[in-house]
C-alpha positions as CSV (number, residue, x, y, z in Angstrom):
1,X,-92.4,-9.5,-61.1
2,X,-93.6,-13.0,-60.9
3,X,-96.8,-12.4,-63.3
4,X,-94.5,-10.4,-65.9
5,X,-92.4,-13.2,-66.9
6,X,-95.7,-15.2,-68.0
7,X,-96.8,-12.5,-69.6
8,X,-94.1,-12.0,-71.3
9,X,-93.6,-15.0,-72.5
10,X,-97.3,-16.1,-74.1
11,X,-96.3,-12.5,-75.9
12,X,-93.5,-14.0,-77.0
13,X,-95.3,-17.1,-78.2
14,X,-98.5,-15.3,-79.8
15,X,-96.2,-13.0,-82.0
16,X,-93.7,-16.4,-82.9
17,X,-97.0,-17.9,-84.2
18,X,-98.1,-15.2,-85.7
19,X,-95.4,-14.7,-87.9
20,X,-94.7,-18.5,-88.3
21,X,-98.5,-18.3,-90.1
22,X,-98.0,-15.4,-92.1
23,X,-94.6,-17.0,-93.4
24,X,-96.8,-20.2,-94.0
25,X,-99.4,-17.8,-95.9
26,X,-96.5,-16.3,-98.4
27,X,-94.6,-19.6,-99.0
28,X,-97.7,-21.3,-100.3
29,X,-100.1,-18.4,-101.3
30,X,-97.3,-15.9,-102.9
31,X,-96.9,-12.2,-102.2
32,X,-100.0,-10.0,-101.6
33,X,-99.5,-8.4,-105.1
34,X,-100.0,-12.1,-107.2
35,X,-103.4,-13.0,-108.4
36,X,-103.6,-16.4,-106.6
37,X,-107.0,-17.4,-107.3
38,X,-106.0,-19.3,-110.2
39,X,-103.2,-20.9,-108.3
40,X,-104.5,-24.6,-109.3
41,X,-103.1,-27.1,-111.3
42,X,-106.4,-28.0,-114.0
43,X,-106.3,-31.3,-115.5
44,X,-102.7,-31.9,-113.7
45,X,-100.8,-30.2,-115.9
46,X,-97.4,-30.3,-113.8
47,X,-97.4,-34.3,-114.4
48,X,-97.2,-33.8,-117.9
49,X,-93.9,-32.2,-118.1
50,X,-91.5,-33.5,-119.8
51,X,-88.0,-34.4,-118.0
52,X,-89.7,-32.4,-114.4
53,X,-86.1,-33.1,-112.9
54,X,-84.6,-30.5,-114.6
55,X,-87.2,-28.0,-113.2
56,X,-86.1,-26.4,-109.7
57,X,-89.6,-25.3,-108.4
58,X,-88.9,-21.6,-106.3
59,X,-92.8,-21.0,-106.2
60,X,-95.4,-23.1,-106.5
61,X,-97.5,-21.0,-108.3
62,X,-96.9,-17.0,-109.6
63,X,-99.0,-15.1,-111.5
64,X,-97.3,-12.5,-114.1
65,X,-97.9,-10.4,-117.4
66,X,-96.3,-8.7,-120.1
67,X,-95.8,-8.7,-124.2
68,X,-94.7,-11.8,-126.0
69,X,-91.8,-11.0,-127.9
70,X,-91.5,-14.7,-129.5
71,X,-93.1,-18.2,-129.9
72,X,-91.0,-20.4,-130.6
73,X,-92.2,-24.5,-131.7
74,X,-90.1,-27.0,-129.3
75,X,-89.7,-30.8,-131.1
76,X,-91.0,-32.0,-127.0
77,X,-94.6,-30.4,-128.2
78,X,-94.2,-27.3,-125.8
79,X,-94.4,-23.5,-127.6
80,X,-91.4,-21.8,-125.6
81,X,-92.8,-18.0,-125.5
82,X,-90.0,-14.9,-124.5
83,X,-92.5,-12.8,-122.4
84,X,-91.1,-9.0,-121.9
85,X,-92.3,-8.7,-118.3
86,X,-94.3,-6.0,-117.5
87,X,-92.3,-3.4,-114.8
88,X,-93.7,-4.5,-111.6
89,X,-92.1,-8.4,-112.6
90,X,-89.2,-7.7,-113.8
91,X,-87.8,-8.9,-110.8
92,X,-88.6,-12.3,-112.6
93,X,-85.6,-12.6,-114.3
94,X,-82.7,-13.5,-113.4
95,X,-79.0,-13.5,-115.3
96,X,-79.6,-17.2,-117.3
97,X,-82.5,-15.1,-119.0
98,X,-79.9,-13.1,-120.5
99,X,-79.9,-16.0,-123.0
100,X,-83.7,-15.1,-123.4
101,X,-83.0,-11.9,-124.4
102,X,-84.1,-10.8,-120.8
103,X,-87.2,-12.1,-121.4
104,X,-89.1,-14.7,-119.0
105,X,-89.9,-18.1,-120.2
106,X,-93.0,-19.3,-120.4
107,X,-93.5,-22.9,-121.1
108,X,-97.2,-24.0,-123.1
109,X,-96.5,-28.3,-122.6
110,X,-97.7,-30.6,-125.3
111,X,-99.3,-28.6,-127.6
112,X,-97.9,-29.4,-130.2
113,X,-96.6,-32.7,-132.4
114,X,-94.3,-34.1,-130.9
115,X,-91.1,-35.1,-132.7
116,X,-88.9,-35.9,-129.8
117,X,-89.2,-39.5,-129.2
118,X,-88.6,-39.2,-125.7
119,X,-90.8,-36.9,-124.8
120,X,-93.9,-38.5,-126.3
121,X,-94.7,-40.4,-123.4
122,X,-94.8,-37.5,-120.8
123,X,-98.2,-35.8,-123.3
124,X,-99.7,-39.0,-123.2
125,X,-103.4,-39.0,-122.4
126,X,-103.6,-35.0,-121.6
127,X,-104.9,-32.5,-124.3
128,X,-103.9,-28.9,-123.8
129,X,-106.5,-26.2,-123.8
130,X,-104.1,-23.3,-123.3
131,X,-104.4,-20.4,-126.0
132,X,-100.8,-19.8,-127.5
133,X,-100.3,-16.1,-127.9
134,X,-99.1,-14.5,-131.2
135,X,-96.0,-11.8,-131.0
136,X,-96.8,-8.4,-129.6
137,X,-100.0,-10.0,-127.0
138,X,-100.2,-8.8,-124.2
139,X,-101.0,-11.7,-121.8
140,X,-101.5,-12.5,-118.1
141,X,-100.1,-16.1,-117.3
142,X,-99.9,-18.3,-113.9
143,X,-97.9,-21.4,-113.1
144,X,-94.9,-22.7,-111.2
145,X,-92.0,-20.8,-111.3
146,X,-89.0,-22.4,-111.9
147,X,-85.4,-22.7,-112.7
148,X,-84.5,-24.8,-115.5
149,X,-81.3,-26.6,-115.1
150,X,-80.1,-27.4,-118.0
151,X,-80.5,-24.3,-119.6
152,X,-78.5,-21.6,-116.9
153,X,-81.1,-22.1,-114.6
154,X,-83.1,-19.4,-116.2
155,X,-86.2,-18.6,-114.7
156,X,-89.6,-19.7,-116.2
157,X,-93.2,-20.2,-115.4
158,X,-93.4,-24.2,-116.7
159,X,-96.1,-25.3,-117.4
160,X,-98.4,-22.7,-118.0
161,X,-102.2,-22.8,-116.1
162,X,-103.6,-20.1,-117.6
163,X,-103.0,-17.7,-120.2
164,X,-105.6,-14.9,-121.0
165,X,-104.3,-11.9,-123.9
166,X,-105.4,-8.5,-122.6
């Protein structure tokens, strides 16, 4: 009885830190279905956005697709794009997209002039290379997912890392 309880107990521990790992894994890797090989921030992109407190970050980094259904020109420089998630994302989306037309929102920073005054500062020495999609593309993009708190906390992948049209 007297070697069981040891036994039992570095069971205990092995499967604890296994699963403490795995958890580890998910919560900075993502789910086994997301492409996470692109999961990088190029050229810092996250420090260019403009007002970042507004952004609640629920995953570092997510990678999703589907067909734009609008690009819309933002005076803070960003294109705003309504993506139409493909099935297996739908779960994307929460009800603040409703005011999205149930689309996802996918943020492209700086790209454009920018005609808000207080927003010129946050595009300041950072050039975008991101391709903006037209209506109808079908594209894969990757970036933070986020809530964004001042508008219903609708869910959006801000700023954009990648972007590639299928």
């Amino acid at each position: 009885m007297r070697k069981t309880v040891p036994a039992v107990a570095l069971t205990v521990a092995v499967v604890l830190v296994a699963a403490g790992v795995t958890a580890y894994y998910v919560s900075h890797n993502g789910p086994p279905d997301s492409n996470n090989s692109q999961c990088s921030d190029p050229d810092s992109i996250s420090s260019h956005v403009y007002n970042p407190y507004r952004l609640t970050i629920v995953k570092s980094c997510i990678t999703a697709s589907g067909v734009v259904d609008n690009v819309l020109q933002e005076a803070d420089g960003d294109y705003h794009v309504r993506l139409r998630l493909d099935s297996q994302y739908s779960n994307l989306t929460n009800a603040g997209n409703q005011h999205q037309y149930g689309d996802l929102v996918v943020e492209i920073i700086c790209a454009l002039p920018i005609t808000q005054s207080d927003a010129v500062s946050a595009c300041q020495n950072y050039t975008n290379n991101i391709t903006v999609p037209s209506i109808n593309d079908h594209i894969t993009v990757t970036g933070p997912y986020v809530l964004d708190t001042n508008h219903y906390n609708w869910a959006e992948i801000h700023p954009v890392y990648t972007l590639t049209i299928s």
